[in-house]
Each structure stands twice: as structure tokens, then as C-alpha cells.
VEXLOVO-23724 format. One record per atom (N, C-alpha, C, O): residue in three letters; x, y negated, z. Coordinates in nm, 4 decimals. Example, Ala and Ser with C-alpha at 12.3 -4.5 7.8 and 13.67 -1.06 7.14 Angstrom:
+------+----------+----------+----------+
: code :     east :    north :       up :
+------+----------+----------+----------+
:  ALA :   1.3190 :   0.5690 :   0.7800 :
:  ALA :   1.2300 :   0.4500 :   0.7800 :
:  ALA :   1.3200 :   0.3300 :   0.7800 :
:  ALA :   1.4236 :   0.3319 :   0.8465 :
:  SER :   1.2850 :   0.2250 :   0.7080 :
:  SER :   1.3670 :   0.1060 :   0.7140 :
:  SER :   1.2900 :  -0.0030 :   0.7870 :
:  SER :   1.3409 :  -0.1138 :   0.8039 :
+------+----------+----------+----------+
//
This chain:
+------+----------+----------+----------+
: code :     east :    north :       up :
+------+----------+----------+----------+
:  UNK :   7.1994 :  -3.1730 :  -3.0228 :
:  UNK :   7.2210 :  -3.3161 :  -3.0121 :
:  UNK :   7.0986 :  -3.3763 :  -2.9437 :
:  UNK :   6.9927 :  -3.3422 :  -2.9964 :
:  UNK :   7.0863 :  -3.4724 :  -2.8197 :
:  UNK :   7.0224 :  -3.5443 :  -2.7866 :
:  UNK :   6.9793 :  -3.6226 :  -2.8383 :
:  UNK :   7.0489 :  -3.6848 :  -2.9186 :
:  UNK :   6.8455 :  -3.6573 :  -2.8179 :
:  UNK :   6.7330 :  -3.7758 :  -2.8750 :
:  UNK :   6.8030 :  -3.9188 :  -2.9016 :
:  UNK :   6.7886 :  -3.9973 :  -2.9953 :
:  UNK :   6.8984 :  -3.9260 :  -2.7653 :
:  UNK :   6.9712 :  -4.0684 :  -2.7950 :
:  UNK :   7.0406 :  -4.0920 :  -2.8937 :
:  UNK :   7.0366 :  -4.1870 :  -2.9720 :
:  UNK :   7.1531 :  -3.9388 :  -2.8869 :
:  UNK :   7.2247 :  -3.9357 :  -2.9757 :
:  UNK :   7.2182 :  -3.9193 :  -3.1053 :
:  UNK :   7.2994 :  -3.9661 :  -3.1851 :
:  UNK :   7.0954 :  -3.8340 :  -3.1403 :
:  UNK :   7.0356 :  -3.8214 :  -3.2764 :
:  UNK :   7.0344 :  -3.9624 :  -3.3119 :
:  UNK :   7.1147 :  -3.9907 :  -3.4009 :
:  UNK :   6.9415 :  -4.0907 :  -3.2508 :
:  UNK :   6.9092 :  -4.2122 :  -3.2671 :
:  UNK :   7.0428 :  -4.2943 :  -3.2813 :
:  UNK :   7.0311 :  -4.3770 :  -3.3717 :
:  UNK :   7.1385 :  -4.2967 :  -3.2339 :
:  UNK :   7.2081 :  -4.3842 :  -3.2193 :
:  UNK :   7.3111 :  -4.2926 :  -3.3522 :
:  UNK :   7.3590 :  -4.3804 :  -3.4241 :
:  UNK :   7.3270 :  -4.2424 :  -3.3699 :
:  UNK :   7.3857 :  -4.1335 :  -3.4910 :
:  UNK :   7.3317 :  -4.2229 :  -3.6404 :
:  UNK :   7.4109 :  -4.2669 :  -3.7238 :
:  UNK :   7.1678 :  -4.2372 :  -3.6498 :
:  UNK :   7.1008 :  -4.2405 :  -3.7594 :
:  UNK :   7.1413 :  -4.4554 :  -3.7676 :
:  UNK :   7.1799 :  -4.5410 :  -3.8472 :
:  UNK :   7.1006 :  -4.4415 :  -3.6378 :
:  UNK :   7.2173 :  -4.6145 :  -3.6494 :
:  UNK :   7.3016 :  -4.6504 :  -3.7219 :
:  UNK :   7.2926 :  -4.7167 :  -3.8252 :
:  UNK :   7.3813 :  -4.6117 :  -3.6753 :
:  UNK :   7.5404 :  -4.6286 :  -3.7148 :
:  UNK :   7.5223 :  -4.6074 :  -3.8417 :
:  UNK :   7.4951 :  -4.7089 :  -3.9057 :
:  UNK :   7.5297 :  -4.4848 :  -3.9147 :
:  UNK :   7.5072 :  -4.4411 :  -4.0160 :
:  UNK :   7.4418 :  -4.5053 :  -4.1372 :
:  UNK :   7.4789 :  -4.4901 :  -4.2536 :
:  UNK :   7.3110 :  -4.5998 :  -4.0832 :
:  UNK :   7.2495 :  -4.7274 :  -4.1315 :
:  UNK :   7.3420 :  -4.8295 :  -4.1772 :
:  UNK :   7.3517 :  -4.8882 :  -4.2849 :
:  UNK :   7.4201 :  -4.8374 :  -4.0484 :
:  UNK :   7.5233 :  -4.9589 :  -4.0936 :
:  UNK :   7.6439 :  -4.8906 :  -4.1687 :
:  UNK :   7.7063 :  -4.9558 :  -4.2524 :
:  UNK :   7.6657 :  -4.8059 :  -4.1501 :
:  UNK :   7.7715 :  -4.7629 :  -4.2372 :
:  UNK :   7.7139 :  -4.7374 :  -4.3937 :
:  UNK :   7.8004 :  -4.7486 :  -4.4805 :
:  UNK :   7.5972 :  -4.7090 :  -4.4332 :
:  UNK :   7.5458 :  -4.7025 :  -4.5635 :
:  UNK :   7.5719 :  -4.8197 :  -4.6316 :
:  UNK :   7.6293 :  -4.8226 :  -4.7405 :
:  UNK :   7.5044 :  -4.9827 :  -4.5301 :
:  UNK :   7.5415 :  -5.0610 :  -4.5903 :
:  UNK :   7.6522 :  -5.1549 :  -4.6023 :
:  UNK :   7.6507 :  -5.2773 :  -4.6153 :
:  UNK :   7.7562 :  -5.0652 :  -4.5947 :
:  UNK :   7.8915 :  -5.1279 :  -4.5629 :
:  UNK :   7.9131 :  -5.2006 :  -4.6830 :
:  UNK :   7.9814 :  -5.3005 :  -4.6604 :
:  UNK :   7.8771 :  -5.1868 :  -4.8154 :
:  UNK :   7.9384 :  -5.2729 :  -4.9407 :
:  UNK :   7.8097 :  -5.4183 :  -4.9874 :
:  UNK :   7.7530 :  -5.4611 :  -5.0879 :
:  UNK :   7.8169 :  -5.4453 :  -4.8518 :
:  UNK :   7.6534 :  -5.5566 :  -4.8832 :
:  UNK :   7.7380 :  -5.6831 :  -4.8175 :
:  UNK :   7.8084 :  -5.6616 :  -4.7188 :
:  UNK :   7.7301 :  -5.7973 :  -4.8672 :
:  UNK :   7.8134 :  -5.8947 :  -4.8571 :
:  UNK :   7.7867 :  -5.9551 :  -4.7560 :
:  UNK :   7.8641 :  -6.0432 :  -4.7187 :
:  UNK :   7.6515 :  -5.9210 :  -4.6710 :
:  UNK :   7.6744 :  -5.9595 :  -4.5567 :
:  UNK :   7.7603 :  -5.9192 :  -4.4261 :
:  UNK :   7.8345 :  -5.9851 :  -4.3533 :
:  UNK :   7.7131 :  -5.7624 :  -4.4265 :
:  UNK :   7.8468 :  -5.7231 :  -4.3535 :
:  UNK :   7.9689 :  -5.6625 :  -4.3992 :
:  UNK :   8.0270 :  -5.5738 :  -4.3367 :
:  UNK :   8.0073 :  -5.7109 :  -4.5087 :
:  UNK :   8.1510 :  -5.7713 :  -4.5519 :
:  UNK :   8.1883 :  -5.8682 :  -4.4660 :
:  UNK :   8.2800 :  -5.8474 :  -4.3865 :
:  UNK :   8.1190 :  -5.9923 :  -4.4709 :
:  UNK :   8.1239 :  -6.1333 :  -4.4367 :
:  UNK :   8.1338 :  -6.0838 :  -4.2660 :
:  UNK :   8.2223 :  -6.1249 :  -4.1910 :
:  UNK :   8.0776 :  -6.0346 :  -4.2447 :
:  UNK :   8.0567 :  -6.0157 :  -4.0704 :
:  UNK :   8.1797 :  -5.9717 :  -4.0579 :
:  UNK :   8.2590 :  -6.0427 :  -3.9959 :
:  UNK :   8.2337 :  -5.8175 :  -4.1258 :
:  UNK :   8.4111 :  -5.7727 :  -4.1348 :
:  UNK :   8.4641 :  -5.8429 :  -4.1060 :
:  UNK :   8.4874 :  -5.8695 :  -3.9881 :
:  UNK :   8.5180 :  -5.9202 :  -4.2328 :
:  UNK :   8.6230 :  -6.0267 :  -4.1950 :
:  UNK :   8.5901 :  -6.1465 :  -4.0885 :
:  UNK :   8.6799 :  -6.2297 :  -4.0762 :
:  UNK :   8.4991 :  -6.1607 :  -4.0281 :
:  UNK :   8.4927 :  -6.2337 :  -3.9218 :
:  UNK :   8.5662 :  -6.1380 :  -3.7755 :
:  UNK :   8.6393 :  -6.1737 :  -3.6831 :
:  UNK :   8.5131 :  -6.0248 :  -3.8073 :
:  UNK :   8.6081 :  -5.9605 :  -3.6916 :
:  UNK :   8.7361 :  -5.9258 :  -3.6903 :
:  UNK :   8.8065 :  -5.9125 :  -3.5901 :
:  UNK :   8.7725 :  -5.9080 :  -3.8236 :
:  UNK :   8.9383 :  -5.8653 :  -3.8526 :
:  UNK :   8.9926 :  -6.0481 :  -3.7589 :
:  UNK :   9.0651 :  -6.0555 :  -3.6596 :
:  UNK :   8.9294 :  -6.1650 :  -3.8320 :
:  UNK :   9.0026 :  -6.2510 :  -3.7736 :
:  UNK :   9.0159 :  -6.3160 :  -3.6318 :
:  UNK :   9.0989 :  -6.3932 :  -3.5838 :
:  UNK :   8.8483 :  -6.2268 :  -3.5590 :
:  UNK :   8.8381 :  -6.2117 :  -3.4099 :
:  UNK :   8.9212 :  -6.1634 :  -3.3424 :
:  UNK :   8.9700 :  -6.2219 :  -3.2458 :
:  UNK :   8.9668 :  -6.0013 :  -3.3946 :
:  UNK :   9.0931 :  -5.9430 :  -3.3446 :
:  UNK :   9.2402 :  -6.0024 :  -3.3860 :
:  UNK :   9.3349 :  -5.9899 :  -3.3084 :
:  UNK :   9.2535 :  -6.0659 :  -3.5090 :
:  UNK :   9.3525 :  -6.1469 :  -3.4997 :
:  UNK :   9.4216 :  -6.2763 :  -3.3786 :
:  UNK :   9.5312 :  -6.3128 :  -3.3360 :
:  UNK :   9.2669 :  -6.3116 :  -3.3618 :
:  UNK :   9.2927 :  -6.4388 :  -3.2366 :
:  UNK :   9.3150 :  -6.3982 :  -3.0885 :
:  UNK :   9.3623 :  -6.4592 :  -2.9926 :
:  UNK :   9.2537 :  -6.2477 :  -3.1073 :
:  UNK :   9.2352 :  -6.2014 :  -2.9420 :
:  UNK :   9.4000 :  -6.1844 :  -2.9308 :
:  UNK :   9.4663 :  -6.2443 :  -2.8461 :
:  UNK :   9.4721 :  -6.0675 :  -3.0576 :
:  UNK :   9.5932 :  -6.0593 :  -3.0553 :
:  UNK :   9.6758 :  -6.1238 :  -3.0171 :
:  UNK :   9.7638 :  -6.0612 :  -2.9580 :
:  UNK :   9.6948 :  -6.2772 :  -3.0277 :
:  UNK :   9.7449 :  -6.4352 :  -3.0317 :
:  UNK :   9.7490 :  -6.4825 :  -2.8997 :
:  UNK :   9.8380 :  -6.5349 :  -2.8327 :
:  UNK :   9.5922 :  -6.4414 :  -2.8703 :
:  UNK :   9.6014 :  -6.5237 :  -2.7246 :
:  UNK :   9.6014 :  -6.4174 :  -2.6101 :
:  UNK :   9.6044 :  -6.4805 :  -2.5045 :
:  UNK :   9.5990 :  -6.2715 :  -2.5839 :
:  UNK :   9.6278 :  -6.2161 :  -2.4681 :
:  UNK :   9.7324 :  -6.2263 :  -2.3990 :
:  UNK :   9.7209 :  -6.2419 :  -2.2775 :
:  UNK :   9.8410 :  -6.2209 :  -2.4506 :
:  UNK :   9.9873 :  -6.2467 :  -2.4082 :
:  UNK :   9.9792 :  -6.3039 :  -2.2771 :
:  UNK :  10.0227 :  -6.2580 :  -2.1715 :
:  UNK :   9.9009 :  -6.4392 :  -2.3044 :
:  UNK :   9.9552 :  -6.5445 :  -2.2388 :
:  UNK :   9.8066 :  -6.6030 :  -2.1136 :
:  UNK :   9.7941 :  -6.7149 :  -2.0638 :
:  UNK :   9.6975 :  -6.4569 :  -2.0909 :
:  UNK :   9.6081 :  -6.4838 :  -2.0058 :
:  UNK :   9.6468 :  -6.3626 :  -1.9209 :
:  UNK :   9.7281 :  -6.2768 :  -1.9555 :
:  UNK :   9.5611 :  -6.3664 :  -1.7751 :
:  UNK :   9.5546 :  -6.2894 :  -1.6789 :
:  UNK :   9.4482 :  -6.2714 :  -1.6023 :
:  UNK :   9.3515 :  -6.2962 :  -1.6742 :
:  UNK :   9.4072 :  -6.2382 :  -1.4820 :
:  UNK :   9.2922 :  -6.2200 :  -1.4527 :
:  UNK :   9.1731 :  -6.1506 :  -1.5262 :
:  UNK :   9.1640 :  -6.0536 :  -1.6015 :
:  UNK :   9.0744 :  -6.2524 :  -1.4659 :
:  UNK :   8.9481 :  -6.1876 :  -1.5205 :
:  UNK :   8.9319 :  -6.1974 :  -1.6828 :
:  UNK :   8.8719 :  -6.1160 :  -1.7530 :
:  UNK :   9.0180 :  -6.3489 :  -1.7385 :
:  UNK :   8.9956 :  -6.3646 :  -1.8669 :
:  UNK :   9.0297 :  -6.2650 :  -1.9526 :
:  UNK :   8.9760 :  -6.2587 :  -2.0632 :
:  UNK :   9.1631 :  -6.1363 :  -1.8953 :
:  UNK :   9.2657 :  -6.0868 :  -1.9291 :
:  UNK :   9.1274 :  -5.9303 :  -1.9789 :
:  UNK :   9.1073 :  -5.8723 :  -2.0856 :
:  UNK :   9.0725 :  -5.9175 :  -1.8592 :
:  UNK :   8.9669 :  -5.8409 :  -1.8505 :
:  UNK :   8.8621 :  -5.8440 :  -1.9051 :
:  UNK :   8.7917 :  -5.7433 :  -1.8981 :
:  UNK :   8.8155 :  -5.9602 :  -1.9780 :
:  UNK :   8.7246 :  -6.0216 :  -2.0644 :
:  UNK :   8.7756 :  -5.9717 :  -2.2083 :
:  UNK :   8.7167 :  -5.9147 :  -2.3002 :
:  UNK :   8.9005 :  -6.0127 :  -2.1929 :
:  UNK :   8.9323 :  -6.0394 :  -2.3650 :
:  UNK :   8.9377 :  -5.8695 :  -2.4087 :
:  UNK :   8.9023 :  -5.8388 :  -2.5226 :
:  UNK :   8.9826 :  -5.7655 :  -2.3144 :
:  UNK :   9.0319 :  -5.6628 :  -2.3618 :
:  UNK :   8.9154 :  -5.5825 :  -2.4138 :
:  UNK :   8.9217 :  -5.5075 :  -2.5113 :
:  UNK :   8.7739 :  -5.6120 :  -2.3160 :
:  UNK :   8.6905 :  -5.5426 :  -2.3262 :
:  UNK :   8.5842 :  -5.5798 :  -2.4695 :
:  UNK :   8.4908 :  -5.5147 :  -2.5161 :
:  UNK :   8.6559 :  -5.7372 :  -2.5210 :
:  UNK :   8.5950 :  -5.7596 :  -2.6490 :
:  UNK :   8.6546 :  -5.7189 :  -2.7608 :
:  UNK :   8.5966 :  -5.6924 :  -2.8661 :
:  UNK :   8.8330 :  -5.7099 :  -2.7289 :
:  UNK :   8.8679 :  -5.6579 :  -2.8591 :
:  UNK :   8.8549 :  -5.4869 :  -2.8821 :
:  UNK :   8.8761 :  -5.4301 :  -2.9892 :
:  UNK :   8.8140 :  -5.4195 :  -2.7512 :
:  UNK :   8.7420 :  -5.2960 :  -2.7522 :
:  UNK :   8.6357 :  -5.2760 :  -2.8429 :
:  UNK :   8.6317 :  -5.1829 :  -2.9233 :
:  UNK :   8.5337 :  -5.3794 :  -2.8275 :
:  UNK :   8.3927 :  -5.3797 :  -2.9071 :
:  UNK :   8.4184 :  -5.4484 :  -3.0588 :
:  UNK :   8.3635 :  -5.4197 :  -3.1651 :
:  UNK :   8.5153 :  -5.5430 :  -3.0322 :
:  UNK :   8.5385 :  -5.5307 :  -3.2088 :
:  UNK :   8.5977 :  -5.4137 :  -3.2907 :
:  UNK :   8.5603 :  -5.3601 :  -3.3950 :
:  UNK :   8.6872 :  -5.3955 :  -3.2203 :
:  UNK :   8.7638 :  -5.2673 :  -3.2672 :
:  UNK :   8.6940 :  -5.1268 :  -3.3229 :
:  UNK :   8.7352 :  -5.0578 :  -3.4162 :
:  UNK :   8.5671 :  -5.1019 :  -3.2327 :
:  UNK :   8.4618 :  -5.0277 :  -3.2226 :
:  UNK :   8.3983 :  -5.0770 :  -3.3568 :
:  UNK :   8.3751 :  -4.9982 :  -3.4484 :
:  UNK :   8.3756 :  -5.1890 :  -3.3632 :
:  UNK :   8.2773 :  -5.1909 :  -3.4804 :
:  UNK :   8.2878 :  -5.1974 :  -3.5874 :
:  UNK :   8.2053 :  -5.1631 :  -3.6721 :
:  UNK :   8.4893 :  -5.2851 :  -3.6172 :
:  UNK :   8.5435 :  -5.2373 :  -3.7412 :
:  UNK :   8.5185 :  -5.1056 :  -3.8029 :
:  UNK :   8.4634 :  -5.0667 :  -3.9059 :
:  UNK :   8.5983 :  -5.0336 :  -3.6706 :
:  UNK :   8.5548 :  -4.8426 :  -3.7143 :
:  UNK :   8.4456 :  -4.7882 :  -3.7779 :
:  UNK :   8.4525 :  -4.7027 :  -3.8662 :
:  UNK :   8.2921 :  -4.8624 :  -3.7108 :
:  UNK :   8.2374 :  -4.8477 :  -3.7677 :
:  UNK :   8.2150 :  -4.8482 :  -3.9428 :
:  UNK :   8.2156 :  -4.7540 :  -4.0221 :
:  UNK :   8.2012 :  -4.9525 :  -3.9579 :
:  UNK :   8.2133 :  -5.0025 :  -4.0616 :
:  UNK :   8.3007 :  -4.9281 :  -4.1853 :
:  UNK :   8.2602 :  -4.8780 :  -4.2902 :
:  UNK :   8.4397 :  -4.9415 :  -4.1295 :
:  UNK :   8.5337 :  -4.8700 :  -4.2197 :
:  UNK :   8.4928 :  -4.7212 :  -4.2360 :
:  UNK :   8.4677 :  -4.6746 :  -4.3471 :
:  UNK :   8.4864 :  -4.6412 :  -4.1111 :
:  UNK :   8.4889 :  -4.5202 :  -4.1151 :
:  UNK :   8.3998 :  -4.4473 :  -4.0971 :
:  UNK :   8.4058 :  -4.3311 :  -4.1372 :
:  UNK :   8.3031 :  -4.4913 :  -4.0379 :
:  UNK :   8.1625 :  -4.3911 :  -4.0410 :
:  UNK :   8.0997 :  -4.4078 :  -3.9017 :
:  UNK :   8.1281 :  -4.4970 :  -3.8218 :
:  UNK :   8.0056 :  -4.3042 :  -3.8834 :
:  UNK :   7.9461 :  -4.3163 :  -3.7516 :
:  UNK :   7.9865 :  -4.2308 :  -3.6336 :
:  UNK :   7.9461 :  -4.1148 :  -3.6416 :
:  UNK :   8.0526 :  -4.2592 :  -3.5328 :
:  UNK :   8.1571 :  -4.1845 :  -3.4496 :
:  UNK :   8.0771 :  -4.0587 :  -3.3762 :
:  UNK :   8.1273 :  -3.9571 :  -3.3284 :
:  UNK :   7.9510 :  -4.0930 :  -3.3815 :
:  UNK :   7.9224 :  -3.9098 :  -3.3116 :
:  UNK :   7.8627 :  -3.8500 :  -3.5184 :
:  UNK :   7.8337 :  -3.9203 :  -3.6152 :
:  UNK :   7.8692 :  -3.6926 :  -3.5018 :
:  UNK :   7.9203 :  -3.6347 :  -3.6344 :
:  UNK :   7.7606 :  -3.5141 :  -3.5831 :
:  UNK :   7.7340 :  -3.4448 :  -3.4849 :
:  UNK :   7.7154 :  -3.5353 :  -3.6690 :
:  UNK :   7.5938 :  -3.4594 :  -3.6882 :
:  UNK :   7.6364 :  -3.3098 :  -3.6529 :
:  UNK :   7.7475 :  -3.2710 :  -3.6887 :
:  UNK :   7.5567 :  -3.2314 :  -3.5887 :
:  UNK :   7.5998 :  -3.0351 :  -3.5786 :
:  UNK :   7.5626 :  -3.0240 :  -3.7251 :
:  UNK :   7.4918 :  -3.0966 :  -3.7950 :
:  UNK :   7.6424 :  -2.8921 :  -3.7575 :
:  UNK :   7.6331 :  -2.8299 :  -3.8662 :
:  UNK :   7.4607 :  -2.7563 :  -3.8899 :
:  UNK :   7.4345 :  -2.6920 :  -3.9916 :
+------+----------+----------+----------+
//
């Protein structure tokens, strides 16, 4: 595993430890209802906004995961 990846591994992992801390609880549900709104309003954009919005509900989506599920690169045995 790379230096980055070691680092960015021990990250995540940080935030995933403190997943039951009411702040990022509070941050959670701010994104569950981020991706709720993005849901709502893509339909009905195009262009660049269309290209904007997708690439944010990418990074929320990303960080729910985080959160819920752990840290997406997985330590070698």
C-alpha cells in the first residue's frame, strides 16, 4: 500500500471511528437530505448545472458510505 493510500486509509477510518458522535450524525442527516433535494431537482436541469449536480450527489453519496460503511480502500492482510 502506498504512502497516500496508507494516509488517506487511516483518514477515513478516523471518521468512520467517529461515526456515533452527534456531530457527524448531525452532518449525516444533512446529507441524506442533500441527496434527497439533488434527487427532486435533477429531473428538471441540463447542461452544466446537470453536470454540477451529478458530480455533488457523487461526493455525497461517497461520504454517506463513508460514514455508514467504513473506509473504501481495505488495509493488506
Amino acid at each position: 500500500m502506498s504512502v497516500i493510500k496508507a494516509e488517506q486509509h487511516k483518514t477515513e477510518l478516523d471518521i468512520f471511528m467517529c461515526r456515533n458522535e452527534p456531530g457527524l450524525q448531525a452532518l449525516r442527516s444533512w446529507m441524506y437530505a442533500r441527496r434527497d433535494t439533488i434527487n427532486r431537482d435533477w429531473p428538471g436541469m441540463d447542461g452544466e448545472d446537470l453536470i454540477r449536480l451529478q458530480g455533488e450527489a457523487r461526493a455525497v453519496a461517497k461520504a454517506i458510505k463513508l460514514i455508514d460503511d467504513g473506509p473504501a480502500i481495505k488495509q493488506p492482510l
